[in-house]
C-alpha angles and dihedrals in degrees: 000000000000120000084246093045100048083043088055096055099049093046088047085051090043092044096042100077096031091059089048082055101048095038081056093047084058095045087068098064081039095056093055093040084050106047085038098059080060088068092059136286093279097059083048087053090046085054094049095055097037085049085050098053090037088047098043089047098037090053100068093049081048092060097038083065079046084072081078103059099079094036086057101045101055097044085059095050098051090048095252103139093161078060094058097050105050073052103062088039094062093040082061087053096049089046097060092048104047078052098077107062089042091060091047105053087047081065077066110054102112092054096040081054100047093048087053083069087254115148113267094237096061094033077054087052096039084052097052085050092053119047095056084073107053098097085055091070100086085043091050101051085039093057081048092058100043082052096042081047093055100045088045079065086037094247107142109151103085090056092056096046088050100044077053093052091041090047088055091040098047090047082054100043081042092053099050099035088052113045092019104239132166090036101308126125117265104246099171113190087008096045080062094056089040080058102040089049091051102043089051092053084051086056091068098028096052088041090056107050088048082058091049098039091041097045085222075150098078118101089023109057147080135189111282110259153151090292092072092065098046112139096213089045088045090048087053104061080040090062088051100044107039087062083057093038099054095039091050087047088047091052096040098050086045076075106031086052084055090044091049087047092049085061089054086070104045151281103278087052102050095053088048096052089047084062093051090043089046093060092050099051089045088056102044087061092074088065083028080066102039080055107059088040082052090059087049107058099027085058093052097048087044091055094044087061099252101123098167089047090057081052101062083040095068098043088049088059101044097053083056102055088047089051088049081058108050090056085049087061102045088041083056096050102046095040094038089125095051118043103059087061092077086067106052141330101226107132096212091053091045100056083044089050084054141353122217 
């Protein structure tokens, strides 16, 4: 077996689980899009511009935990699990405090919205989506670091189970919330980000206790101190992770302007344009995954002193992640008539979504 060939198949081991991850990190924005669009085409259109202004926010502080990854990496690679553990520490930190921005530019949705030039009764929607899941965004980033800890070990396992077990868990919170079932109100638009905030504290809290129970902490982990909190260690995971930060907010708002101009036009366009934009991102998680598998195994190779290998590492994976995406296009095209059905039946939406 060619050295390509043997690097292919680890990355395609690595990247297997990572993508199902990620493909069920998404689910959970899809399952509300989805149950939503039950209630009527405007509360799919609320979804869809309270979605644009948390996951235009909530990226950056995305990007900032990235800062860890190749800290991580390469301390694994070179054997220093005291390291990797001072690492994940202070990405728990960053994460806390990247935390707090983000939650407060979520208290300001319906005038963020209103100033975008959207129609007060969907910004007022979009609002009431929104603010029920400001106290999940520490649990959120930290959930971001514990996954970003164990792939940095190449265990990957744990984060997909528990995405599984969030995703069942969020299409149930999502059933009774909704439609107020088993006793509960029924809180409609609000009852789906009640769901989405709660399923995404499970994440870390679920992660975390798999860690715990599991002792996937030993080798790779030191008593919490001072250190931690150092300023100059903490700078240097922000100077990692801002360059990331900005260039995943960059990419990300290239799409949200598009979704905002989409509710200039109308409701029934907007919600339209979140199904088409719902395929794609689902889609872009599958390179999403090979790249942060990438990151994985380019880091280690890179700590363990084999710099060309990490090379051919990365070639490998990007040839991957361009491949993911050709089958993506030509899946587009030839179900084009199908696959907008799963979001909504509305026939008007539909021909938008896409025209025969």
């Amino acid at each position: 077996m060619s050295e390509g060939s043997a690097e292919l198949r680890r990355l395609v081991v690595l990247a297997t689980p990572i993508v199902a991850a990620q493909v069920g990190s998404m689910m959970l924005g899809v399952v509300d899009t989805i149950m939503v669009g039950g209630i009527g085409s405007d509360a799919l259109a609320a979804v869809a511009l309270g979605t644009v202004w948390v996951l235009g926010t909530l990226v950056f502080g995305l990007g900032v935990t990235l800062g860890i990854d190749p800290l991580l990496t390469q301390a694994h690679g070179a054997g220093d699990g005291p390291a990797v553990g001072l690492a994940l520490q202070r990405g728990l930190v960053v994460a806390a405090l990247a935390s707090l921005p983000i939650g407060w530019l979520w208290l300001w949705t319906e005038e963020v919205l209103l100033l975008a030039g959207q129609t007060p009764t969907l910004a007022r929607m979009a609002h009431d989506y929104v603010i029920v899941q400001v106290v999940s965004v520490p649990a959120f980033l930290g959930f971001t670091v514990l996954r970003s800890y164990l792939q940095a070990r190449s265990i990957v396992a744990p984060t997909l189970w528990v995405t599984l077990i969030a995703n069942l868990l969020n299409a149930g919170f999502n059933y009774v919330l909704i439609h107020g079932e088993l006793g509960f109100p029924r809180l409609g638009l609000t009852g789906a980000g009640v769901a989405t905030g709660l399923t995404r504290t499970l994440l870390f809290v679920l992660l975390a206790l798999v860690i715990w129970r599991g002792r996937l902490y030993v080798g790779a982990w030191r008593p919490w101190s001072r250190a931690a909190f150092d300023a100059r260690g903490l700078g240097q995971i922000l100077l990692l992770g801002l360059p990331v930060g900005v260039q995943l907010g960059l990419e990300m708002w290239a799409f949200q302007l598009a979704t905002l101009f989409a509710g200039w036009l109308g409701e029934k366009e907007l919600a339209a344009h979140v199904v088409a934009l719902n395929m794609a991102s689902m889609s872009f998680m599958v390179p999403l995954g090979i790249s942060m598998a990438a990151v994985t195994r380019v880091g280690n190779l890179i700590g363990a002193g084999r710099p060309q290998a990490a090379q051919r590492a990365a070639w490998v994976a990007l040839a991957m992640g361009a491949g993911a995406m050709c089958v993506a296009a030509v899946s587009f095209v030839l179900l084009r008539g199908l696959l907008p059905r799963v979001y909504t039946a509305d026939l008007e939406v539909l021909a938008i979504a896409a025209p025969p």
